[in-house]
N, CA, C and O atoms as a Tripos MOL2 file, in Angstrom:
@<TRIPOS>MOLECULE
protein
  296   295    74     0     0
PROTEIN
NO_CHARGES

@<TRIPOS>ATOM
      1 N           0.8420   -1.1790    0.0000 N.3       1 UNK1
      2 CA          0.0000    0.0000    0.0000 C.3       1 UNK1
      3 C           0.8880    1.2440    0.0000 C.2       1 UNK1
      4 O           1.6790    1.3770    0.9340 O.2       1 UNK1
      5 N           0.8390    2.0150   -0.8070 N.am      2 UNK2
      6 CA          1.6970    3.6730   -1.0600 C.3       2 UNK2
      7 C           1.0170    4.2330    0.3160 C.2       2 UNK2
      8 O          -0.0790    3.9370    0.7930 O.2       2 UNK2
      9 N           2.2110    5.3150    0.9020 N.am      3 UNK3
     10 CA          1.5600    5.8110    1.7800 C.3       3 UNK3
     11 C           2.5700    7.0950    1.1870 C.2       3 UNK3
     12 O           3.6270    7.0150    0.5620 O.2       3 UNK3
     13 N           1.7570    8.3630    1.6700 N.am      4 UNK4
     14 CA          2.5570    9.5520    1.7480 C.3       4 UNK4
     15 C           4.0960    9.6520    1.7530 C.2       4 UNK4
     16 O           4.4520    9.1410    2.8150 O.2       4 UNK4
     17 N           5.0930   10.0410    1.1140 N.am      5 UNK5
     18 CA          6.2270   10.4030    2.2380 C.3       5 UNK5
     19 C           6.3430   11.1960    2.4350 C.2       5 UNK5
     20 O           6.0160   12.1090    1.6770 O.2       5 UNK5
     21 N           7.1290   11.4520    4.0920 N.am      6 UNK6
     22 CA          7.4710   12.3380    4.9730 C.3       6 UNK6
     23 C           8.2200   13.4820    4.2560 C.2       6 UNK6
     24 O           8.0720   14.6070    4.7340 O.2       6 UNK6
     25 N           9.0770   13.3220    3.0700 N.am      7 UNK7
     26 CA          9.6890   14.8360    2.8550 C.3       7 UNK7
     27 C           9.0790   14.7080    1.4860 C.2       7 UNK7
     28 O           8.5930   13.7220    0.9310 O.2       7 UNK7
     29 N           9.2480   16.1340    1.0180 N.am      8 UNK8
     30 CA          8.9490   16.6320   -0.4390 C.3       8 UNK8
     31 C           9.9810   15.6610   -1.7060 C.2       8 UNK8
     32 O          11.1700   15.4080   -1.8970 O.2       8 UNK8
     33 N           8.8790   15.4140   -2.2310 N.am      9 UNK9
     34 CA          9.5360   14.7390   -3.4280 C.3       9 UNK9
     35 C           8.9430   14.8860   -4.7870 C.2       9 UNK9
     36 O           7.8410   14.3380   -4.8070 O.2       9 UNK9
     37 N           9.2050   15.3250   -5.7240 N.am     10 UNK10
     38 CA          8.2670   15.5420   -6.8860 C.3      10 UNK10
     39 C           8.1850   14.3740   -7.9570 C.2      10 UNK10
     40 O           9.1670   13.6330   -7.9160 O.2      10 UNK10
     41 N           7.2110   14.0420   -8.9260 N.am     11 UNK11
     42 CA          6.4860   13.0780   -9.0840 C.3      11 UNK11
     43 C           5.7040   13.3670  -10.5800 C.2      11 UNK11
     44 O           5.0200   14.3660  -10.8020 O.2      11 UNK11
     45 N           5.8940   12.5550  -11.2950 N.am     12 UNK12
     46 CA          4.5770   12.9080  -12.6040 C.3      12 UNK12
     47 C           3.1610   12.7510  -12.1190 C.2      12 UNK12
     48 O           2.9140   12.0460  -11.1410 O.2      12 UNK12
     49 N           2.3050   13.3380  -12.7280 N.am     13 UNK13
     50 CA          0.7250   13.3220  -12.5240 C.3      13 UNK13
     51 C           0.2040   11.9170  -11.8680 C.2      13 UNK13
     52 O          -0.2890   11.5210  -10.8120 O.2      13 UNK13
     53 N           0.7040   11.2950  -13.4170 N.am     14 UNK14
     54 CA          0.0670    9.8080  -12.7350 C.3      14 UNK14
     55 C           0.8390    8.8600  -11.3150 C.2      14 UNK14
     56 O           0.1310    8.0320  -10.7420 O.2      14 UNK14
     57 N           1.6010    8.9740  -11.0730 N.am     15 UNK15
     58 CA          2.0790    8.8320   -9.6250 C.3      15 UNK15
     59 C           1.9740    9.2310   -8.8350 C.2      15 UNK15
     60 O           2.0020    8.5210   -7.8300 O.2      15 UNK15
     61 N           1.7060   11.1680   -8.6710 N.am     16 UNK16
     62 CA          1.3990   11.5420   -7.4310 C.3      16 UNK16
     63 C          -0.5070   11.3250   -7.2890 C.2      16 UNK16
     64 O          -1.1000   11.4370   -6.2160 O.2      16 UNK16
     65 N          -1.1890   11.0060   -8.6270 N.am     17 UNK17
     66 CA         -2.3820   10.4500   -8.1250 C.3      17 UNK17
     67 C          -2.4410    9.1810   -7.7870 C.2      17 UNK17
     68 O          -3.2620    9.0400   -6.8810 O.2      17 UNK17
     69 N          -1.7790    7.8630   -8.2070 N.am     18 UNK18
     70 CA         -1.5560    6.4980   -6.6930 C.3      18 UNK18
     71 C          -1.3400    6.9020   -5.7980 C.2      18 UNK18
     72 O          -2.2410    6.7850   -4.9670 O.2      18 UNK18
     73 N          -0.3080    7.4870   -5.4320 N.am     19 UNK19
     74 CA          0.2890    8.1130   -4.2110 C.3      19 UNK19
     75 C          -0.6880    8.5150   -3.1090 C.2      19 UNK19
     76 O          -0.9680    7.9980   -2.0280 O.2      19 UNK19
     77 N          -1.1840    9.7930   -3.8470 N.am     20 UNK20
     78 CA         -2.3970   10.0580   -2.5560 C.3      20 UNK20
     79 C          -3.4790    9.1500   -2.9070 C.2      20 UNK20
     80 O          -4.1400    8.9140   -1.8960 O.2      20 UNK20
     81 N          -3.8590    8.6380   -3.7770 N.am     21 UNK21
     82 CA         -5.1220    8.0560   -3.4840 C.3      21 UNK21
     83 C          -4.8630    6.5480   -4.0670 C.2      21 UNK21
     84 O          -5.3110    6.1580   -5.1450 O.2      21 UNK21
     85 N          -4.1740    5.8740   -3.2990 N.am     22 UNK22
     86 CA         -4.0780    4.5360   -3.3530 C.3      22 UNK22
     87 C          -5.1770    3.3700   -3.4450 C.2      22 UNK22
     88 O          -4.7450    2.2360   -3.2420 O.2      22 UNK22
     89 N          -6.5020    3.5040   -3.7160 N.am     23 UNK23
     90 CA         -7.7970    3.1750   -3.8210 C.3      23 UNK23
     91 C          -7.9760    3.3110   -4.9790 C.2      23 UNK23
     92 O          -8.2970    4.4640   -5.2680 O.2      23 UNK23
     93 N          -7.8810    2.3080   -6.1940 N.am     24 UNK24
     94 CA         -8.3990    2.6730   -7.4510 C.3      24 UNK24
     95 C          -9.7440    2.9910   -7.2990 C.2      24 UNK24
     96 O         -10.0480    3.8570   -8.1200 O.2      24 UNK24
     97 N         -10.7210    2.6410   -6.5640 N.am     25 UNK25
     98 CA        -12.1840    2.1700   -6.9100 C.3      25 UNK25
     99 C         -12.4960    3.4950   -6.0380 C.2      25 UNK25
    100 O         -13.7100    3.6610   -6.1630 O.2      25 UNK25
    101 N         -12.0400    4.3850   -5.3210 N.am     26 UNK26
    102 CA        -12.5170    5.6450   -4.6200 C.3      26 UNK26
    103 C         -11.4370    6.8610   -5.0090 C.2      26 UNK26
    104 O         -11.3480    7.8390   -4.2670 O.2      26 UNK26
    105 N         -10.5080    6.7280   -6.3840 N.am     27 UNK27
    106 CA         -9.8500    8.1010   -6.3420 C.3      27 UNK27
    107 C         -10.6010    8.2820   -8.1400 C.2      27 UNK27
    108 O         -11.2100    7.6750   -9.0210 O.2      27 UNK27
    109 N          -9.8480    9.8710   -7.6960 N.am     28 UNK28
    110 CA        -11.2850   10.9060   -9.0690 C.3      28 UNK28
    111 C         -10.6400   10.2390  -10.1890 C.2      28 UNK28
    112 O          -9.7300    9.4380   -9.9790 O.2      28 UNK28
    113 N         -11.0240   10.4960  -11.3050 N.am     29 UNK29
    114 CA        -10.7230   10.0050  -12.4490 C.3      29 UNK29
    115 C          -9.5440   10.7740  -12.7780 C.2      29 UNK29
    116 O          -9.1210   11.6030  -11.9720 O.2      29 UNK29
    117 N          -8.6700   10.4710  -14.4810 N.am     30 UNK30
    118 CA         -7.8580   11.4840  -15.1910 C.3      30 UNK30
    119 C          -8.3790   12.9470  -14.9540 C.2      30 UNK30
    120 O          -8.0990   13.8080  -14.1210 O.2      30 UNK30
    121 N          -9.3480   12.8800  -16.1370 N.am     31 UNK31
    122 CA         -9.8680   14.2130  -16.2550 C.3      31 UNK31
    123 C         -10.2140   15.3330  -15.2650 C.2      31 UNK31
    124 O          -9.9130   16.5230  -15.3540 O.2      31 UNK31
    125 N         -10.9330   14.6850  -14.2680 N.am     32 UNK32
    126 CA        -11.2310   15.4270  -12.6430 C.3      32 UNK32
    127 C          -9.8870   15.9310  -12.3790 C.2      32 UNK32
    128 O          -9.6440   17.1360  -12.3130 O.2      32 UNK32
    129 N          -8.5720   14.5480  -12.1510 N.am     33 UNK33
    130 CA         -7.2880   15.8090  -11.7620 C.3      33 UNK33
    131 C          -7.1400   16.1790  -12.4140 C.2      33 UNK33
    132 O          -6.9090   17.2210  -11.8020 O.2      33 UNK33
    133 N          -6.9300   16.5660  -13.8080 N.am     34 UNK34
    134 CA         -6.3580   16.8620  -14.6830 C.3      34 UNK34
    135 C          -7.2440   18.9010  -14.7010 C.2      34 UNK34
    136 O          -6.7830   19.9660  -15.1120 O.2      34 UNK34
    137 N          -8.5730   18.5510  -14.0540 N.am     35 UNK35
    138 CA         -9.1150   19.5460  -13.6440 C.3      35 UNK35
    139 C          -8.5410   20.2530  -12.8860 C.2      35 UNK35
    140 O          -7.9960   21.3290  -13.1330 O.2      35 UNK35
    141 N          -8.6270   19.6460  -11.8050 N.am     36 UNK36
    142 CA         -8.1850   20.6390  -10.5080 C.3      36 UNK36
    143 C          -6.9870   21.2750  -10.7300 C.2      36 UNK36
    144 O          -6.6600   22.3330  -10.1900 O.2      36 UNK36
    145 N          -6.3000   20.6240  -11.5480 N.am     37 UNK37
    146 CA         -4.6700   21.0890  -11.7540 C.3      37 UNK37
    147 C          -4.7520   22.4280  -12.7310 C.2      37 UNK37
    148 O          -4.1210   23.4620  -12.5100 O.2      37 UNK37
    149 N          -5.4090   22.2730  -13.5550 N.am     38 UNK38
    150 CA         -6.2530   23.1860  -14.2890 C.3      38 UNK38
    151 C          -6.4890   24.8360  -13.6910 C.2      38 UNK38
    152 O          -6.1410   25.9810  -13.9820 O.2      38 UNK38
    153 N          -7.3320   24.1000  -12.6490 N.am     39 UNK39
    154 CA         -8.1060   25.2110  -11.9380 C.3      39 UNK39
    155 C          -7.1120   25.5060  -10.5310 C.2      39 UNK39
    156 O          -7.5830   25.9980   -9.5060 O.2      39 UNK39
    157 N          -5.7000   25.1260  -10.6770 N.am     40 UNK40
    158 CA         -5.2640   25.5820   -9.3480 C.3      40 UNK40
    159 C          -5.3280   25.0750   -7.9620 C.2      40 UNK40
    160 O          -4.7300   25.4900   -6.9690 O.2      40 UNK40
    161 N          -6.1280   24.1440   -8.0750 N.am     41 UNK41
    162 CA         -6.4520   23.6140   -6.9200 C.3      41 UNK41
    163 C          -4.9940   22.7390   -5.5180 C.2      41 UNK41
    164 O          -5.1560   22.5230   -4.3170 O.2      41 UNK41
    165 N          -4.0730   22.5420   -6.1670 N.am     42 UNK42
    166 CA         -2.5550   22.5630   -5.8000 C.3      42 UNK42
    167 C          -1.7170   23.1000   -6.5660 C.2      42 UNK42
    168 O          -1.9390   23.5200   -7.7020 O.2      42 UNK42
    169 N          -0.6050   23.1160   -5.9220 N.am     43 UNK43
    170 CA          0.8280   24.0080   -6.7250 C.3      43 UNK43
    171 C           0.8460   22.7520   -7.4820 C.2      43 UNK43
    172 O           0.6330   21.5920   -7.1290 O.2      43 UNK43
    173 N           1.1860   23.3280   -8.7300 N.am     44 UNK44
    174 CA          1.8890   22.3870   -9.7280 C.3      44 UNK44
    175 C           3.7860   22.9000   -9.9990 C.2      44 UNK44
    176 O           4.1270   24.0780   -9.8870 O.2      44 UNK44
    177 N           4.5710   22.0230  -10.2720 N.am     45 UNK45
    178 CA          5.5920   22.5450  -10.6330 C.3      45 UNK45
    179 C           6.3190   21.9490  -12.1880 C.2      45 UNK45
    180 O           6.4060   20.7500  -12.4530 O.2      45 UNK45
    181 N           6.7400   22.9340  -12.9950 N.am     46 UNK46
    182 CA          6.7470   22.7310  -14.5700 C.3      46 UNK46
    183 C           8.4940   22.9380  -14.8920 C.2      46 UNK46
    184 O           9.1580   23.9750  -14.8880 O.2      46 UNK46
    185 N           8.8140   21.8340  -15.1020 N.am     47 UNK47
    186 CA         10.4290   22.3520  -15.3720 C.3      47 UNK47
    187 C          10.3100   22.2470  -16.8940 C.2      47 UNK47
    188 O          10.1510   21.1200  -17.3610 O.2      47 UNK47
    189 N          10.3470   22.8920  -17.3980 N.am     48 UNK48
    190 CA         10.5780   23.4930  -18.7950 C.3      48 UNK48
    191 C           9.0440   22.3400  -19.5890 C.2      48 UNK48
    192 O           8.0320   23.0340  -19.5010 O.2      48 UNK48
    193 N           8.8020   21.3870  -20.0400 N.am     49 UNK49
    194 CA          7.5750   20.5480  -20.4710 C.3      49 UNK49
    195 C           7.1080   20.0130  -19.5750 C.2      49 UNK49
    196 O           5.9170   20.0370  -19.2670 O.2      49 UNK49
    197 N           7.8710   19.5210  -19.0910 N.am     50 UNK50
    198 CA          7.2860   18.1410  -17.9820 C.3      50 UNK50
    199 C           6.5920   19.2710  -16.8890 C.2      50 UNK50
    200 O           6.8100   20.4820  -16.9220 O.2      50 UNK50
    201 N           5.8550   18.6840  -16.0820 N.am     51 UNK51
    202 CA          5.2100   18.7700  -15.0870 C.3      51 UNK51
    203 C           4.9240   17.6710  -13.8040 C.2      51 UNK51
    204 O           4.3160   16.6040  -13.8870 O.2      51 UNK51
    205 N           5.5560   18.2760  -12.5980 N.am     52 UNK52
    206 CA          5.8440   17.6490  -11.5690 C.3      52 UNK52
    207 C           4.4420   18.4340  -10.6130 C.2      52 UNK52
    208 O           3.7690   19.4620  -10.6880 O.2      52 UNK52
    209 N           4.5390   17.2290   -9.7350 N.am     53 UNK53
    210 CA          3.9000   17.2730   -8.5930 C.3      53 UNK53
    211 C           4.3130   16.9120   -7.2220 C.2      53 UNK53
    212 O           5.0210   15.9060   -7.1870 O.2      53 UNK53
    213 N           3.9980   17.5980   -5.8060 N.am     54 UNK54
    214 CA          4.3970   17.1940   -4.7460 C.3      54 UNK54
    215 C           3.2500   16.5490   -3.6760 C.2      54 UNK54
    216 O           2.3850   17.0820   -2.9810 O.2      54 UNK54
    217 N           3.5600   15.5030   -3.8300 N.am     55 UNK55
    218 CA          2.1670   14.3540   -3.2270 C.3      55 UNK55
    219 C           2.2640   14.8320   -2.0150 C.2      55 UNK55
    220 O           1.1550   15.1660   -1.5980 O.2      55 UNK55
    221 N           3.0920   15.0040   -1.2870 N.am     56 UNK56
    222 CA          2.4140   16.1680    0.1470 C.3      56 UNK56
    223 C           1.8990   17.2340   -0.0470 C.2      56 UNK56
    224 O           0.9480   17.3980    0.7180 O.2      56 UNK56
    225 N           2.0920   18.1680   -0.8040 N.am     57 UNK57
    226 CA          1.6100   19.7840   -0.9850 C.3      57 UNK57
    227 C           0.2340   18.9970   -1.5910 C.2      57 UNK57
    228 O          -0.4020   19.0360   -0.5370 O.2      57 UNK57
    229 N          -0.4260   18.5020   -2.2730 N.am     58 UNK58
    230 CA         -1.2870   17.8620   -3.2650 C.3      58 UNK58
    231 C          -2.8010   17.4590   -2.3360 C.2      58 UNK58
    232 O          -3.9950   17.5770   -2.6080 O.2      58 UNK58
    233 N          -2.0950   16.9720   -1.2100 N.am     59 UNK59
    234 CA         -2.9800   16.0230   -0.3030 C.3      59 UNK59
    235 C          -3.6490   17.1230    0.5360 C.2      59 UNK59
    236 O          -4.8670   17.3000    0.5590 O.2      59 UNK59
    237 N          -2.6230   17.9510    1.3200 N.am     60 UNK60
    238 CA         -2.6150   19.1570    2.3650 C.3      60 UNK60
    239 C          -3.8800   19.9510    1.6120 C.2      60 UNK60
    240 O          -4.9840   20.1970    2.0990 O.2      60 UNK60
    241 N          -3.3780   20.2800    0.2600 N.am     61 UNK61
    242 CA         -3.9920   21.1970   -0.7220 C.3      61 UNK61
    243 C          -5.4130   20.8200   -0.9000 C.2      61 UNK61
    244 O          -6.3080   21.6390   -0.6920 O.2      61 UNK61
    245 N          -5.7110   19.2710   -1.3820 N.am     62 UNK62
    246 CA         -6.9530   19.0160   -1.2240 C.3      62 UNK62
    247 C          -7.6330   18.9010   -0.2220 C.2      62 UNK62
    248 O          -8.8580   18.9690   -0.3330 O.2      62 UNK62
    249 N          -6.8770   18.6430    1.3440 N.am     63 UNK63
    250 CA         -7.5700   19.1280    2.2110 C.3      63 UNK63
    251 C          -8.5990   19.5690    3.3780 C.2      63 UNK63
    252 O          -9.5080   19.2730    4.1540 O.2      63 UNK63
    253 N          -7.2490   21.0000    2.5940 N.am     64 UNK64
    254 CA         -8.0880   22.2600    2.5550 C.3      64 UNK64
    255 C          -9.2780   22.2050    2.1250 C.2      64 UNK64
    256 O         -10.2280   21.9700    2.8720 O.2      64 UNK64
    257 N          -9.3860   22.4040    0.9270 N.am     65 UNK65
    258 CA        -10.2420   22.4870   -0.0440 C.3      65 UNK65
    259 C         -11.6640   21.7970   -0.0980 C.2      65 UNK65
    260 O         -12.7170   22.3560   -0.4050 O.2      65 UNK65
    261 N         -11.5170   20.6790    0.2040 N.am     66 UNK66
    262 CA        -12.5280   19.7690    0.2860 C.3      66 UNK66
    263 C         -13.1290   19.3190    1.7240 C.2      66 UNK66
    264 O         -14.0400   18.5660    2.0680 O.2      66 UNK66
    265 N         -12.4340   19.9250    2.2240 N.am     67 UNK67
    266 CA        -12.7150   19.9540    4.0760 C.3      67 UNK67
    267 C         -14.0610   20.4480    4.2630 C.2      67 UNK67
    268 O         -14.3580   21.5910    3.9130 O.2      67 UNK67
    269 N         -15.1760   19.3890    4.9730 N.am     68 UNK68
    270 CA        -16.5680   19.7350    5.5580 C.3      68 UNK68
    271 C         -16.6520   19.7520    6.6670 C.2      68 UNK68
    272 O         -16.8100   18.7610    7.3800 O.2      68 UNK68
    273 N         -16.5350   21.2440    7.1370 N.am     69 UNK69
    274 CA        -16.7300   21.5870    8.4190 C.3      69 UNK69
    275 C         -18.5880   21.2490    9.4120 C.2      69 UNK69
    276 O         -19.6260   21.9010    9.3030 O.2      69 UNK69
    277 N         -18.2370   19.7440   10.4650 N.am     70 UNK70
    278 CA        -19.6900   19.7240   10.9880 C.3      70 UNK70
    279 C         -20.2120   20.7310   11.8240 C.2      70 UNK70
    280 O         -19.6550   21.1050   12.8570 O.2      70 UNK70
    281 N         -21.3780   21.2180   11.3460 N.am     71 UNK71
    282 CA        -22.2070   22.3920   12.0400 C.3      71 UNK71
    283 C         -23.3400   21.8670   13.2920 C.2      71 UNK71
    284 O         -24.2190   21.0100   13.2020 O.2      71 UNK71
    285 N         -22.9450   22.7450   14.4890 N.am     72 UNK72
    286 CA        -23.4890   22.2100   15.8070 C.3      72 UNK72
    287 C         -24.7340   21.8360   15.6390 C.2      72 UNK72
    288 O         -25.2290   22.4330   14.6830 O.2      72 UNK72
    289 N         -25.4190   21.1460   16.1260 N.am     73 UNK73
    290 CA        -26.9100   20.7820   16.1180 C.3      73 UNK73
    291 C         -27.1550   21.6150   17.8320 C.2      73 UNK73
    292 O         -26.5750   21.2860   18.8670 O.2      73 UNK73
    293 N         -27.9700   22.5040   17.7020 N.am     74 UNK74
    294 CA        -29.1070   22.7040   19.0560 C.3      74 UNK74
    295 C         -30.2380   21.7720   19.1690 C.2      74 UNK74
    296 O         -31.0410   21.8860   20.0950 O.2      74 UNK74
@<TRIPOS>BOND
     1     1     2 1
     2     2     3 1
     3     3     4 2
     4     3     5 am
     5     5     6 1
     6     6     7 1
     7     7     8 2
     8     7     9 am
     9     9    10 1
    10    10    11 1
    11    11    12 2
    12    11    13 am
    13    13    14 1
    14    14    15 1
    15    15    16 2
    16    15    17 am
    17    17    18 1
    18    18    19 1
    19    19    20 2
    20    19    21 am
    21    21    22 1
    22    22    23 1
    23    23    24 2
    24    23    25 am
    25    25    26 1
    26    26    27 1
    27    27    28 2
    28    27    29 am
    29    29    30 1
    30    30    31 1
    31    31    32 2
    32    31    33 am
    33    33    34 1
    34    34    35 1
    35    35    36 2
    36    35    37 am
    37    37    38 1
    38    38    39 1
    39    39    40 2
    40    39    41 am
    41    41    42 1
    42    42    43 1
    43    43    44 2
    44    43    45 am
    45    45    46 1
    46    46    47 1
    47    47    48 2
    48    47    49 am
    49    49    50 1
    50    50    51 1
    51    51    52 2
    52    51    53 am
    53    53    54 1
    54    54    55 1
    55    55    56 2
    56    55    57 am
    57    57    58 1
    58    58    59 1
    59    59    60 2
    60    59    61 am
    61    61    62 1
    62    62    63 1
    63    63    64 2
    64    63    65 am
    65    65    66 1
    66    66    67 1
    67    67    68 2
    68    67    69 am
    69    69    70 1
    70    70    71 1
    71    71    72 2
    72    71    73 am
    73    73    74 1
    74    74    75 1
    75    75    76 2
    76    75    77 am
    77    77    78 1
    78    78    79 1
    79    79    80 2
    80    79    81 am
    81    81    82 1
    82    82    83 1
    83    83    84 2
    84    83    85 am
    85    85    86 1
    86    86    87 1
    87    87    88 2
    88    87    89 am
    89    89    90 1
    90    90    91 1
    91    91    92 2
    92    91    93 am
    93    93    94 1
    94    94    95 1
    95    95    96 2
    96    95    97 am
    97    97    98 1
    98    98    99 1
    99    99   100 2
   100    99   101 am
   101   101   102 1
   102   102   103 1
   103   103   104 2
   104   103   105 am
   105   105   106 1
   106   106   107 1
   107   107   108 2
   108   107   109 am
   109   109   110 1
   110   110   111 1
   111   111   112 2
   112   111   113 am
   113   113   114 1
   114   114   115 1
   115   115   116 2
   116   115   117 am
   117   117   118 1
   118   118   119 1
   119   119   120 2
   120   119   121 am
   121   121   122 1
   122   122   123 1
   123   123   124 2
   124   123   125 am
   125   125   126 1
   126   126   127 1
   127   127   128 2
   128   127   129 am
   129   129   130 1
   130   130   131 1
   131   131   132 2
   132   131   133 am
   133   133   134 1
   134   134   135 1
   135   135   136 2
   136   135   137 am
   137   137   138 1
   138   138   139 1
   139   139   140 2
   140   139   141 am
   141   141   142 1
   142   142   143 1
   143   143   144 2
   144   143   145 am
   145   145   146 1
   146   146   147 1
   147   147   148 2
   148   147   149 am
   149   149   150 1
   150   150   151 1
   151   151   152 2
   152   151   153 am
   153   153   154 1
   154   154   155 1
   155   155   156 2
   156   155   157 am
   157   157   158 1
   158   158   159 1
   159   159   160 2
   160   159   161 am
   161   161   162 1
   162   162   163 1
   163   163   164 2
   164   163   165 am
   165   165   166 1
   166   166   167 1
   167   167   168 2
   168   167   169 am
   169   169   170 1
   170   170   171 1
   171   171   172 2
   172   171   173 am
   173   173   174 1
   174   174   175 1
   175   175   176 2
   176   175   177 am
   177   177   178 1
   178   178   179 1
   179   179   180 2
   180   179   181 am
   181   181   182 1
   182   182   183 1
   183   183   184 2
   184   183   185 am
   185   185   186 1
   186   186   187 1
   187   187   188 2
   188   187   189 am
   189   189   190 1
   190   190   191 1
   191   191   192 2
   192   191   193 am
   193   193   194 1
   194   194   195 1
   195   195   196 2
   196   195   197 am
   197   197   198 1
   198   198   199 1
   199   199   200 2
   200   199   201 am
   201   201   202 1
   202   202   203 1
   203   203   204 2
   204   203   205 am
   205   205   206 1
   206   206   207 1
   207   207   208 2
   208   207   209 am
   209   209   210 1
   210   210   211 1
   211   211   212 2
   212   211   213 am
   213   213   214 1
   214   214   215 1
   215   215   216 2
   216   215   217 am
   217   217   218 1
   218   218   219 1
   219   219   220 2
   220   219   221 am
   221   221   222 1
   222   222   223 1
   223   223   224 2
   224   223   225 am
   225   225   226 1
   226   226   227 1
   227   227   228 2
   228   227   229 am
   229   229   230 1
   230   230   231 1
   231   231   232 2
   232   231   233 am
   233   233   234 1
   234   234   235 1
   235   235   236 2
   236   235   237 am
   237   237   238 1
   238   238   239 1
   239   239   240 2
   240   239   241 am
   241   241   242 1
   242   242   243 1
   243   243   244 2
   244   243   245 am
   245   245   246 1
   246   246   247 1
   247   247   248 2
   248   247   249 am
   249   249   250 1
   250   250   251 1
   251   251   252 2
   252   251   253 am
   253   253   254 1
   254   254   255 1
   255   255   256 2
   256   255   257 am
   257   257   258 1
   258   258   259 1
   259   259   260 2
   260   259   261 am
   261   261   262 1
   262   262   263 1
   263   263   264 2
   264   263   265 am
   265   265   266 1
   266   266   267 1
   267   267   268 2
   268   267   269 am
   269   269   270 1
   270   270   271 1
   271   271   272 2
   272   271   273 am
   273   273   274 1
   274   274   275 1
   275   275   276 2
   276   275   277 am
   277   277   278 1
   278   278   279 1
   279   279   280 2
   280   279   281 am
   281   281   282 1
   282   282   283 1
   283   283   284 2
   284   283   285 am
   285   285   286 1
   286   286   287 1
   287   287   288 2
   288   287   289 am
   289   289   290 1
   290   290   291 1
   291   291   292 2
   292   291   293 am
   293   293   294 1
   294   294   295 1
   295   295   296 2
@<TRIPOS>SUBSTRUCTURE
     1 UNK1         2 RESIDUE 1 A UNK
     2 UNK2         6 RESIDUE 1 A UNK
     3 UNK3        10 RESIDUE 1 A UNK
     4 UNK4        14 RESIDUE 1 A UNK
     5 UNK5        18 RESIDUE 1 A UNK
     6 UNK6        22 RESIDUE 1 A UNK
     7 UNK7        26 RESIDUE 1 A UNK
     8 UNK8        30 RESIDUE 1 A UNK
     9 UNK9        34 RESIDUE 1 A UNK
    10 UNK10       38 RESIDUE 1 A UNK
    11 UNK11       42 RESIDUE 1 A UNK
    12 UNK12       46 RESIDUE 1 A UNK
    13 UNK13       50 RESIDUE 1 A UNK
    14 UNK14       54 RESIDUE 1 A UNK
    15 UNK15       58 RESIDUE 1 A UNK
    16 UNK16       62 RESIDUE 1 A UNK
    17 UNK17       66 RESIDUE 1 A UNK
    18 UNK18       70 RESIDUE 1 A UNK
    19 UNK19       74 RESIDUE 1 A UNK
    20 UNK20       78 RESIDUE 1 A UNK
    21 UNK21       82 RESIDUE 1 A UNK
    22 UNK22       86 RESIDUE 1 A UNK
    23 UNK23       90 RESIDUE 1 A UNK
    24 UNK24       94 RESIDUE 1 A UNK
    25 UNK25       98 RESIDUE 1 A UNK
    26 UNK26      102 RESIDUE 1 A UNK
    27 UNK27      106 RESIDUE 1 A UNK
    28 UNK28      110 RESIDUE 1 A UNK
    29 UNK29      114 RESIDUE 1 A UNK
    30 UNK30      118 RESIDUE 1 A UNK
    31 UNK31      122 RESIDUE 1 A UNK
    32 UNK32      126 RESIDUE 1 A UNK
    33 UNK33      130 RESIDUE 1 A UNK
    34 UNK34      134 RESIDUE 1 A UNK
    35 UNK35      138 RESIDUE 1 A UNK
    36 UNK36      142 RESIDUE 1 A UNK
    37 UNK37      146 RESIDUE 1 A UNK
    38 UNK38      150 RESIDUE 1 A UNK
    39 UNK39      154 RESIDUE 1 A UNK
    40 UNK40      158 RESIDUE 1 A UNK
    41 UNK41      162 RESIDUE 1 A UNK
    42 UNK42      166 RESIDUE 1 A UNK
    43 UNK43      170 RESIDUE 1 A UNK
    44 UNK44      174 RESIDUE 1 A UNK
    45 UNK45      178 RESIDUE 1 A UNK
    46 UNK46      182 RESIDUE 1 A UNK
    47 UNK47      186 RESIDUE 1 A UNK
    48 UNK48      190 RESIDUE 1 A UNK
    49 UNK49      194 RESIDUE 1 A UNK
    50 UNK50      198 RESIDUE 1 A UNK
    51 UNK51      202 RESIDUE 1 A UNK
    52 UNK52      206 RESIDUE 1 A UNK
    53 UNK53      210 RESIDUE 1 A UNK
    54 UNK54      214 RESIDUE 1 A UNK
    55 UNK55      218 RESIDUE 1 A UNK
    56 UNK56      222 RESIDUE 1 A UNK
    57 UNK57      226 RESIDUE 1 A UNK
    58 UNK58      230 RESIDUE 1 A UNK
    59 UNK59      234 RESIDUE 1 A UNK
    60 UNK60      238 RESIDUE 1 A UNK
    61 UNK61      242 RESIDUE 1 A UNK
    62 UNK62      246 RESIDUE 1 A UNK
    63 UNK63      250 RESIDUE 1 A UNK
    64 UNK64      254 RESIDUE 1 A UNK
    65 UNK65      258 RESIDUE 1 A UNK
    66 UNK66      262 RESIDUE 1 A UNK
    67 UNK67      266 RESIDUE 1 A UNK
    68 UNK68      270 RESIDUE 1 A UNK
    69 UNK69      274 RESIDUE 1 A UNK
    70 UNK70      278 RESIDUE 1 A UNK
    71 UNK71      282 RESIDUE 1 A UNK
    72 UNK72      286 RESIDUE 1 A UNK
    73 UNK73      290 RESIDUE 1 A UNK
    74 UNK74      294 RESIDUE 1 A UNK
């Protein structure tokens, strides 16, 4: 089972999506990341074509983002 690692390491698309989401049958599709990356949703990093990713900044980033805060019941 992939688990996170502890320091920054950068990564092509399709690896840092196993990476964080080691669940074929519960992580988003191509296109969905291929969205978010799109839309900013983590730092991406681009050395001249290629495009890297940091599966910690990635995870943190989503989050954020996707974080549902539960609201008190009276």
């Amino acid at each position: 089972m992939n688990e996170l690692p502890q320091r920054s390491t950068l990564v092509g698309v399709e690896k840092c999506r196993e990476i964080v989401f080691p669940d074929p049958e519960s992580a988003p599709g191509k296109r969905t990341f291929a969205q978010w990356m799109a839309k900013r949703y983590f730092p991406v990093h681009k050395i001249g074509r290629r495009v890297f990713l940091d599966p910690v900044e990635v995870r943190s980033a989503l989050d954020r983002r996707f974080r549902v805060n539960a609201t008190p019941v009276h």
